[in-house]
N, C-alpha and C positions, 0 to 999 in steps of 0.2 A: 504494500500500500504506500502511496505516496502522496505526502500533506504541503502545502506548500503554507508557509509562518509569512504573514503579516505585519507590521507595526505593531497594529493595536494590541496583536498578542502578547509581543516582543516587550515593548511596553507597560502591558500591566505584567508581565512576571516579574518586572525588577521592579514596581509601584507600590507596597505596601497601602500603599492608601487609594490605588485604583481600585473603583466599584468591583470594578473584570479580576481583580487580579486573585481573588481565592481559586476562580472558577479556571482561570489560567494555568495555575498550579496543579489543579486535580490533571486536568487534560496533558498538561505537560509532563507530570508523574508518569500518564497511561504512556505517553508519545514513545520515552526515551529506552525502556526494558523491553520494547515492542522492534527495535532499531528500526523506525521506521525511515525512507529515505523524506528527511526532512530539505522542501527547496524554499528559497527566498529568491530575491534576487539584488543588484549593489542598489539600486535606488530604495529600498524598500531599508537596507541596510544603511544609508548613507540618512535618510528622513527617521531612524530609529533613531542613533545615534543623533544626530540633531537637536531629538527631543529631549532626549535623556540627558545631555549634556547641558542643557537649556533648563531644563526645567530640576534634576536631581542632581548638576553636576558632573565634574571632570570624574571622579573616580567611580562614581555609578557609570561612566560610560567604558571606563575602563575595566569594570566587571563585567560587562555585557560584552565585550571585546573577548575577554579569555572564557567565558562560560557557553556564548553562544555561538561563535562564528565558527569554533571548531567542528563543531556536529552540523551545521546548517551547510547544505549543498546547493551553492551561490551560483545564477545566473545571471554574466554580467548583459547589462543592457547597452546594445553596439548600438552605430547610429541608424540600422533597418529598425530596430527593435521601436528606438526613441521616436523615430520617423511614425512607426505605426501608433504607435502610442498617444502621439501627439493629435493625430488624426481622429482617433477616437475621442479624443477630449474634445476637439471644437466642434467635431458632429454632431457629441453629445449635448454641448449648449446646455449643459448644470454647471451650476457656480461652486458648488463644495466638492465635486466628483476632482480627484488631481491627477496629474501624469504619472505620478507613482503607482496609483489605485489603476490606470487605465494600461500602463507596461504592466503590471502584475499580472489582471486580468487575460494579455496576450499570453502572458509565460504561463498561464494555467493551464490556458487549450493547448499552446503548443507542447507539454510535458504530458498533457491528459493526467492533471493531478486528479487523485479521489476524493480528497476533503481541502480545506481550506481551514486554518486556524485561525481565525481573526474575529474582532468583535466589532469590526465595521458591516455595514448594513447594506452596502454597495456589492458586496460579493454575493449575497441571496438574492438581492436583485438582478444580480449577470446571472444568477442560475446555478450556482456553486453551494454546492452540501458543506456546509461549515459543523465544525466540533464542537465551537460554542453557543 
């Protein structure tokens, strides 16, 4: 089975005070003894890290660095990927939908992930079975 991790998932595991993040935790307990092929991809990585840095700090982002990236199987976003992606965003003409949310999206169907970890609301709407 193959899950592809999100922000919002990424996120609330290192948030103690994200609403998401007990629920984060259970799922991520099942994920890891299961080995499951966990994908992200660098924009999804690069708007994690962002956050966490911004909002928890350098050394919470530095946790996220050694705990997660090791086991997450990263798909970088070249410039067809970014190209498509972008495409989708202005088609879509929603204001809160991002190019991170819309290359992810691509890298779903192109890997034909089976579930989606994430607690954002835009991947059941693309039609994506989420864990959360």
């Amino acid at each position: 089975m193959s899950v592809f991790v999100d922000t919002s998932a990424l996120y609330a595991l290192l948030d103690e005070k994200d609403i998401s993040h007990p629920a984060a935790q259970r799922i991520w307990s099942s994920l890891l003894p299961q080995q499951q092929l966990l994908i992200t991809t660098s924009y999804v990585q690069l708007e994690t890290i962002t956050l966490i840095q911004r909002r928890l700090g350098v050394s919470a982002a530095r946790e996220f660095h050694a705990i997660f990236f090791p086991v997450l199987s990263t798909v970088w976003i070249d410039g067809q990927l970014h190209s498509l992606g972008m495409a989708h965003l202005l088609t879509s003409d929603r204001r809160y939908l991002s190019l991170v949310d819309c290359t992810s999206f691509l890298v779903c169907r192109q890997s034909d992930v089976d579930y989606v970890f994430a607690f954002d609301r835009h991947f059941v709407e693309q039609g994506f079975r989420t864990l959360a």
